[in-house]
N, CA, C and O atoms as a MOPAC input file, in Angstrom:
PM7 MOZYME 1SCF
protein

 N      0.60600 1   -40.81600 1   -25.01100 1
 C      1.92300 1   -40.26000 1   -24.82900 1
 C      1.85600 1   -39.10800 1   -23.82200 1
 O      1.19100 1   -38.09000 1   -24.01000 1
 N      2.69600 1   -39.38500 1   -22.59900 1
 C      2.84400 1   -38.20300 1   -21.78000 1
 C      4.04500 1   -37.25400 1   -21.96300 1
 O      5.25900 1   -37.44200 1   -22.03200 1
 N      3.39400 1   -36.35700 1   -22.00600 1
 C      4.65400 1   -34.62500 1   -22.02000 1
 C      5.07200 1   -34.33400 1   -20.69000 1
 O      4.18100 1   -34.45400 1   -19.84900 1
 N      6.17500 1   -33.98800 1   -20.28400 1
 C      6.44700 1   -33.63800 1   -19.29400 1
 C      7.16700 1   -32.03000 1   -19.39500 1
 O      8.00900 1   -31.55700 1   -20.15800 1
 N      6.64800 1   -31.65000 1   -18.61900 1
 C      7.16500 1   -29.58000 1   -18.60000 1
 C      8.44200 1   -29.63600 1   -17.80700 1
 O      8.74400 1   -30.08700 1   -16.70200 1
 N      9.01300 1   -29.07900 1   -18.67100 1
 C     10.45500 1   -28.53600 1   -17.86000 1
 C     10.13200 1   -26.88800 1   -17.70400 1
 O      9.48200 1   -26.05700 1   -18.33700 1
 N     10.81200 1   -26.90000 1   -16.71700 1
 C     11.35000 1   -25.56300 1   -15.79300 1
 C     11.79800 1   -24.40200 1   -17.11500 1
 O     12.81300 1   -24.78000 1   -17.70000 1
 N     11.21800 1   -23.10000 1   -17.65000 1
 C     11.50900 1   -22.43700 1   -18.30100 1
 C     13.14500 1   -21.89000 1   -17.53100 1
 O     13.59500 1   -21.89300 1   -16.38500 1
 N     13.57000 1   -21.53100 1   -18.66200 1
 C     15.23100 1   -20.68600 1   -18.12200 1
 C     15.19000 1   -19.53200 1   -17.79000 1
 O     14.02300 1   -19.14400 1   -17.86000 1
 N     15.83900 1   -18.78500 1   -17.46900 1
 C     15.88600 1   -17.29600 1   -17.20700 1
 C     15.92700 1   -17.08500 1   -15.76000 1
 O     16.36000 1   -17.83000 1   -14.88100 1
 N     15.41800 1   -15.97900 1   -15.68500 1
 C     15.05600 1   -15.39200 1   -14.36800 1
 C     13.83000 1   -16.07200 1   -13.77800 1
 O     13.01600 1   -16.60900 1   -14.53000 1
 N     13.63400 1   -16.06800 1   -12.16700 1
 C     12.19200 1   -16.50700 1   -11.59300 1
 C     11.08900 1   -15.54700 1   -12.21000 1
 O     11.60800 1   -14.86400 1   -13.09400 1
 N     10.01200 1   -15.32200 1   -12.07600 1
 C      9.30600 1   -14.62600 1   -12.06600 1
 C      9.00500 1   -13.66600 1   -10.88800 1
 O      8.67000 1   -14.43600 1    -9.98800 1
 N      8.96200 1   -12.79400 1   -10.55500 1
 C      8.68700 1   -11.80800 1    -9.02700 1
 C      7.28900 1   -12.09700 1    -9.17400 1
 O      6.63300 1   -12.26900 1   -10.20100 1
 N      6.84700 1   -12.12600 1    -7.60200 1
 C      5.48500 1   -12.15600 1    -6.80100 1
 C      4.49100 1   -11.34800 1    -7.48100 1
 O      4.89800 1   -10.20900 1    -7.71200 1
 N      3.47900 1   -11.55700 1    -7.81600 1
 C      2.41800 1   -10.25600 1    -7.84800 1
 C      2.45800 1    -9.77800 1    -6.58700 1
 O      2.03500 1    -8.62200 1    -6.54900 1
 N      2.77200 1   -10.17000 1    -5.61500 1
 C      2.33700 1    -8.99500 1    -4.42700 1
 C      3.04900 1    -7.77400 1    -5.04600 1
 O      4.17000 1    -7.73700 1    -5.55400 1
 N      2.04700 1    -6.67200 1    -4.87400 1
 C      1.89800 1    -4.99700 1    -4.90300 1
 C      2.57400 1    -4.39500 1    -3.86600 1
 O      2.76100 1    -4.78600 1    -2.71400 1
 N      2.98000 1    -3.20600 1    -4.53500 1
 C      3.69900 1    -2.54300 1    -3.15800 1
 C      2.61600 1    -0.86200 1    -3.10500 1
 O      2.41300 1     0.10900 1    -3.83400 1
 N      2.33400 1    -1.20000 1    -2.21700 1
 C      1.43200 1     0.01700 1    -2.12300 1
 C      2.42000 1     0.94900 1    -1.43100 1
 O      2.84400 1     0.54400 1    -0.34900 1
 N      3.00000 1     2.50500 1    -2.00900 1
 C      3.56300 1     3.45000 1    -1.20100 1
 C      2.57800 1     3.76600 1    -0.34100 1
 O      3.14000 1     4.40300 1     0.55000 1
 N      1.32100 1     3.68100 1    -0.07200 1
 C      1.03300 1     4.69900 1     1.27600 1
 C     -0.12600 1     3.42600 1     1.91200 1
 O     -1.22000 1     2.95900 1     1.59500 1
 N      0.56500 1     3.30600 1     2.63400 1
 C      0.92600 1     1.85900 1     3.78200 1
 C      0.02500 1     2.19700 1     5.21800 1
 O     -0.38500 1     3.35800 1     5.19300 1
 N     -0.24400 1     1.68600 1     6.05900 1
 C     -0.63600 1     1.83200 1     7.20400 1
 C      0.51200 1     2.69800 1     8.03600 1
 O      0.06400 1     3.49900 1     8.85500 1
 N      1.68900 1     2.62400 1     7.92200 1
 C      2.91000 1     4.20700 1     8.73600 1
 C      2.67400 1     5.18300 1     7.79600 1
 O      2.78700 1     6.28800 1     8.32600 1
 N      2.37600 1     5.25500 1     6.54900 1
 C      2.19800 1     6.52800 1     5.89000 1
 C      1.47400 1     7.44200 1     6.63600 1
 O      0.56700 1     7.17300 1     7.42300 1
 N      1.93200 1     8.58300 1     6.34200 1
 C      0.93400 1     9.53200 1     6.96400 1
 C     -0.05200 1    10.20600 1     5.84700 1
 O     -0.39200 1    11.38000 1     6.00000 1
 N     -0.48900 1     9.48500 1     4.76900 1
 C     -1.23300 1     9.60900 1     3.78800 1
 C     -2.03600 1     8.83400 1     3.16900 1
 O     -1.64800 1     7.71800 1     2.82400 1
 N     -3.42300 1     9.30500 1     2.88100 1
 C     -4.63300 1     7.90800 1     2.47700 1
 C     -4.98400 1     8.18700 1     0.79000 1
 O     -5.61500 1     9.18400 1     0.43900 1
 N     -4.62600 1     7.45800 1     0.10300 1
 C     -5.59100 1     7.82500 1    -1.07900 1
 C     -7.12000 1     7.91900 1    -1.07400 1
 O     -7.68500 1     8.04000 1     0.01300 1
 N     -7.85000 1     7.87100 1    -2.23500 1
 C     -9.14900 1     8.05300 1    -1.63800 1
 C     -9.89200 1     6.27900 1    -1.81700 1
 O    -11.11100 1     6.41600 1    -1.71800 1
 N     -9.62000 1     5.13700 1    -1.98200 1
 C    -10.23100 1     3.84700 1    -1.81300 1
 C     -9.84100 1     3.61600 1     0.21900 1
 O    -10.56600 1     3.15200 1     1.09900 1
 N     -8.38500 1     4.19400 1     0.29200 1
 C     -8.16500 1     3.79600 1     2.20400 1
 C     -9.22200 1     4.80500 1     2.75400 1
 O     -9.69700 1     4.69900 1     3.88500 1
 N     -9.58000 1     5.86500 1     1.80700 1
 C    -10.04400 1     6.96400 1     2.58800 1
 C    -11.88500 1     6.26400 1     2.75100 1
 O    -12.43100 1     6.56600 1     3.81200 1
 N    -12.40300 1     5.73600 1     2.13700 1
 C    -13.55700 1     5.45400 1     1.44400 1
 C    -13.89000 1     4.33900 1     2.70500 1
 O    -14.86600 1     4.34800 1     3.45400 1
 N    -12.59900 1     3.25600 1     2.67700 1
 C    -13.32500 1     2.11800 1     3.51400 1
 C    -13.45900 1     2.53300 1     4.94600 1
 O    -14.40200 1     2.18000 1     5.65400 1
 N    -11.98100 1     3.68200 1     5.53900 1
 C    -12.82200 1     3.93000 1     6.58500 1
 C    -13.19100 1     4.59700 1     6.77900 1
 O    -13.05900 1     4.95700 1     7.94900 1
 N    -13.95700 1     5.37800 1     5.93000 1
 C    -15.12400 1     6.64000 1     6.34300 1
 C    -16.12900 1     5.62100 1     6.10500 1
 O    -16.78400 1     5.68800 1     7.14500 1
 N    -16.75900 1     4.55800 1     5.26200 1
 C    -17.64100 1     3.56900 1     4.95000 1
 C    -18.51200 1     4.63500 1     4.06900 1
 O    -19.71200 1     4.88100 1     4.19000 1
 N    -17.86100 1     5.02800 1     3.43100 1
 C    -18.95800 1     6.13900 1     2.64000 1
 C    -18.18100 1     5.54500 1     0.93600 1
 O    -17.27700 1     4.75800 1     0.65300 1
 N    -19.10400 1     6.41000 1     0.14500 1
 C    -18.74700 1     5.88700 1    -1.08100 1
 C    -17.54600 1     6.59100 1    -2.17300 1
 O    -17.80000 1     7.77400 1    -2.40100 1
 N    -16.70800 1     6.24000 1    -2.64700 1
 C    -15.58000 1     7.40800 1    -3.57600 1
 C    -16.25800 1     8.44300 1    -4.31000 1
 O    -15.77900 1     9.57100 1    -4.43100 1
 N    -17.42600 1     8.07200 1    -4.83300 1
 C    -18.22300 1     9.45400 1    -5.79600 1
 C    -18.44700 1    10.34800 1    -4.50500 1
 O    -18.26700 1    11.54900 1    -4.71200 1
 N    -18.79000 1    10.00800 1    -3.26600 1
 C    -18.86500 1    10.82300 1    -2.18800 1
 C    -17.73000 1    11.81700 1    -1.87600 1
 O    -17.85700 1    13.03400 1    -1.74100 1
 N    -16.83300 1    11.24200 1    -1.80400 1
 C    -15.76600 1    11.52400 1    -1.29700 1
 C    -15.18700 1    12.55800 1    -2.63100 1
 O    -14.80400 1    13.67400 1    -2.27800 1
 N    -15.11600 1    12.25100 1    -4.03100 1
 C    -14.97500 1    13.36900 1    -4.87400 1
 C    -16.17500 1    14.28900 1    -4.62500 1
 O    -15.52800 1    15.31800 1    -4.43000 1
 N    -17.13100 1    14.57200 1    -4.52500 1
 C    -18.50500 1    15.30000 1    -3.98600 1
 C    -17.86100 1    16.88700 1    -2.54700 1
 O    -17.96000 1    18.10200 1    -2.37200 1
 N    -17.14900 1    15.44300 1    -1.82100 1
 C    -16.74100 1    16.50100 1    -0.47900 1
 C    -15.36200 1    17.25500 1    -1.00800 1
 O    -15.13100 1    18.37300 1    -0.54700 1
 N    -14.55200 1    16.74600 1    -1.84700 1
 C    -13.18400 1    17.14300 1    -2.24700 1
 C    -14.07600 1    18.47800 1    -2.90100 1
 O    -14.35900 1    19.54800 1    -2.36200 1
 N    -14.41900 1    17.93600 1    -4.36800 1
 C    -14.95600 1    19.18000 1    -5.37200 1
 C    -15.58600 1    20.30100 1    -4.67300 1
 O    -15.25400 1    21.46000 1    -4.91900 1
 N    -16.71000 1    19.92600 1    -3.59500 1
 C    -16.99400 1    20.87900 1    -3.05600 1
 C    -16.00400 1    21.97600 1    -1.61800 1
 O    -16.44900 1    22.89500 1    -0.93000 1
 N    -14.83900 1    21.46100 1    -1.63000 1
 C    -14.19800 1    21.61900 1    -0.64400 1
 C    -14.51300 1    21.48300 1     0.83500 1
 O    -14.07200 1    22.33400 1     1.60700 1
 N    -15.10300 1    20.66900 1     1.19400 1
 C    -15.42300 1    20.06600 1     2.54900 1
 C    -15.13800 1    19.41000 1     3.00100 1
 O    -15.77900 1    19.20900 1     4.03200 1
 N    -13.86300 1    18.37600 1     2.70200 1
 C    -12.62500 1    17.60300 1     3.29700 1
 C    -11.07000 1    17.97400 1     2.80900 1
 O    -10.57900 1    17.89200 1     1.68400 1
 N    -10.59300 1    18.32800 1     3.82700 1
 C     -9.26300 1    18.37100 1     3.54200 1
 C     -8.65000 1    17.64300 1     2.89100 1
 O     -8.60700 1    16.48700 1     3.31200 1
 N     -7.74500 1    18.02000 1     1.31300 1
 C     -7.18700 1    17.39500 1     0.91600 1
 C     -5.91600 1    17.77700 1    -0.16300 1
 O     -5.36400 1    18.87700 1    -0.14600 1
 N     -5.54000 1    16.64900 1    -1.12700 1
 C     -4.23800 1    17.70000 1    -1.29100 1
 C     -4.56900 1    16.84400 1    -3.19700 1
 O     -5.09900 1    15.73900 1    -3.31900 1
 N     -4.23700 1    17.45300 1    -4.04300 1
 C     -3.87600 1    16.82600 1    -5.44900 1
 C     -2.57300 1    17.02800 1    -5.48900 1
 O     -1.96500 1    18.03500 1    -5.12800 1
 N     -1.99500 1    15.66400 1    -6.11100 1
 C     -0.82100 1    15.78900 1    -6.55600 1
 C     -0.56700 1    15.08500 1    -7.98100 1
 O     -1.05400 1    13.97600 1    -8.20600 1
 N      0.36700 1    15.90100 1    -9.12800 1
 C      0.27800 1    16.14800 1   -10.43900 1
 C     -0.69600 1    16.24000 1   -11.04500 1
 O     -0.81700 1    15.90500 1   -12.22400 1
 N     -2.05600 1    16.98600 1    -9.92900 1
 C     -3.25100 1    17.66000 1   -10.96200 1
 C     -4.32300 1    16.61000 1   -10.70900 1
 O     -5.46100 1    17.06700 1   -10.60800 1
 N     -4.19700 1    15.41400 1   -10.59800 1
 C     -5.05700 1    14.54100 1   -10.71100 1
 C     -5.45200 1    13.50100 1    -9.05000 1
 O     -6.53000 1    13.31200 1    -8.48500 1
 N     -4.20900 1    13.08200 1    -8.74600 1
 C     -4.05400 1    12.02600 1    -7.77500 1
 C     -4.72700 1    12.68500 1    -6.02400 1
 O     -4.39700 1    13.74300 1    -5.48900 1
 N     -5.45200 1    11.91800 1    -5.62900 1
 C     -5.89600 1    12.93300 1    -4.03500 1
 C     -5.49500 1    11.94700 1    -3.19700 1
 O     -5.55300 1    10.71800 1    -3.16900 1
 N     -5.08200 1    12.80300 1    -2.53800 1
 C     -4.32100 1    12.41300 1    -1.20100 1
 C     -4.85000 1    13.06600 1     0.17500 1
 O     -5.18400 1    14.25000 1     0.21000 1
 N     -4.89600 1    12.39400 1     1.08200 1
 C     -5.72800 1    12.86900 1     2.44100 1
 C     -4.93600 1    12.55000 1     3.62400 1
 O     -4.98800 1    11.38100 1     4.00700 1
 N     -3.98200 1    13.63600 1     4.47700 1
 C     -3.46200 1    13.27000 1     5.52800 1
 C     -4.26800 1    13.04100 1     6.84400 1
 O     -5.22700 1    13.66200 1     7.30300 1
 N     -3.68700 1    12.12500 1     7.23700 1
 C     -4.53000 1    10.73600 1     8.26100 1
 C     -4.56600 1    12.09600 1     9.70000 1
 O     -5.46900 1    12.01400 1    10.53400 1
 N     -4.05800 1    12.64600 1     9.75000 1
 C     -4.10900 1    13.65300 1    11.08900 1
 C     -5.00100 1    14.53200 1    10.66200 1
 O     -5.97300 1    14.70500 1    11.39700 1
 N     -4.91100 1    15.42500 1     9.20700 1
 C     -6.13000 1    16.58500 1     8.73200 1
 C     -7.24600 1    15.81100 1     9.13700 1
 O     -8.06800 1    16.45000 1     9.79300 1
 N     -7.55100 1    14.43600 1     8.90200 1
 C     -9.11900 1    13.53200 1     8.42100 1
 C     -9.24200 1    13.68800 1    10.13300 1
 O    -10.15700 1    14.38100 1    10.57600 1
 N     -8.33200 1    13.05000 1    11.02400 1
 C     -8.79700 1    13.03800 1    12.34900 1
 C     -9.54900 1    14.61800 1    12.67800 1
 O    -10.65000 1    14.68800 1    13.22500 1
 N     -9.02900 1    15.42300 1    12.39500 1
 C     -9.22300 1    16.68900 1    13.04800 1
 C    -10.44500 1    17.00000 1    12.34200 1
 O    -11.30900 1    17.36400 1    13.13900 1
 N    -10.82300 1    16.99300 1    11.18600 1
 C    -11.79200 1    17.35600 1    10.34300 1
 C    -13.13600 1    16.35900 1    11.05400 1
 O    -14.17500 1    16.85400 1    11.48800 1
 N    -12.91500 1    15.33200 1    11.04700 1
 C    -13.68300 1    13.85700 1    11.69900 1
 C    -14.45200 1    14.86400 1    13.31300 1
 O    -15.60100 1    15.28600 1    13.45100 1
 N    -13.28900 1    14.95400 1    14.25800 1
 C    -13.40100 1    15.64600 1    15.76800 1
 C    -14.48300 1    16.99300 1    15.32500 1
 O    -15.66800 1    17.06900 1    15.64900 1
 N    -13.94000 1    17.70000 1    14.74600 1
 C    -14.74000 1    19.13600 1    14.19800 1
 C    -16.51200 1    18.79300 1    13.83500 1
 O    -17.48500 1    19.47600 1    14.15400 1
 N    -16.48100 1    17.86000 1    13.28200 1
 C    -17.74200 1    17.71200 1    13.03100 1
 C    -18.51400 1    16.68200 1    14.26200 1
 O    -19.56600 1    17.08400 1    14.76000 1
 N    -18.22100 1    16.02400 1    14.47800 1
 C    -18.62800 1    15.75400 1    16.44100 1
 C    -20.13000 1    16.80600 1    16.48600 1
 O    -20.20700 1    18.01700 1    16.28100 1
 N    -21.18800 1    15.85000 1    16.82200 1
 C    -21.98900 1    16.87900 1    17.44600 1
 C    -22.83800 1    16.26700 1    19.05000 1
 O    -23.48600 1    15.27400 1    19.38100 1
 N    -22.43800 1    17.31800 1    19.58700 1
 C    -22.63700 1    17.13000 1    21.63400 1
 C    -24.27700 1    16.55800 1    21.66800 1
 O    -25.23100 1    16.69900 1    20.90300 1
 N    -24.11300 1    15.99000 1    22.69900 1
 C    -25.29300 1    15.23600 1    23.17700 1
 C    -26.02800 1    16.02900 1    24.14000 1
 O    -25.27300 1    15.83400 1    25.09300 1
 N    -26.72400 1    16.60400 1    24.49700 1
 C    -26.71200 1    17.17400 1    26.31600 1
 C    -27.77300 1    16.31600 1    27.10000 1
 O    -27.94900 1    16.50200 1    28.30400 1

């Protein structure tokens, strides 16, 4: 005996696609965007926060946030000359 599935009622279901607020136009990286392109590791990256050696910002105490222009400038600053 074959069953055949009908179409549940209601509403569709919405996409899993995610909406990430801080996007490639954001002018803000959490620390996993911050991680892949520094290629360094997140315990790192809390390491440079805790110790204060990357610019960065907490928001409600917990969440870090890293503006994409501070990281450039911080990035340039540390540059070291060839002669």
């Amino acid at each position: 005996m074959t069953t055949v599935k009908t179409p549940k009622r209601g509403r569709p279901k919405k996409s899993a696609k995610k909406v990430n607020p801080i996007n490639d136009r954001s002018e803000y990286m959490n620390i996993n965007e911050l991680s892949n392109l520094l290629k360094i590791s997140v315990s790192h990256i809390y390491t440079l926060t805790s110790s204060k050696k990357i610019p960065h910002m907490k928001v409600l105490g917990k969440k870090l946030l890293f503006d994409k222009a501070e990281i450039k400038e911080w990035l340039k600053s540390k540059k070291v000359s060839v002669n």
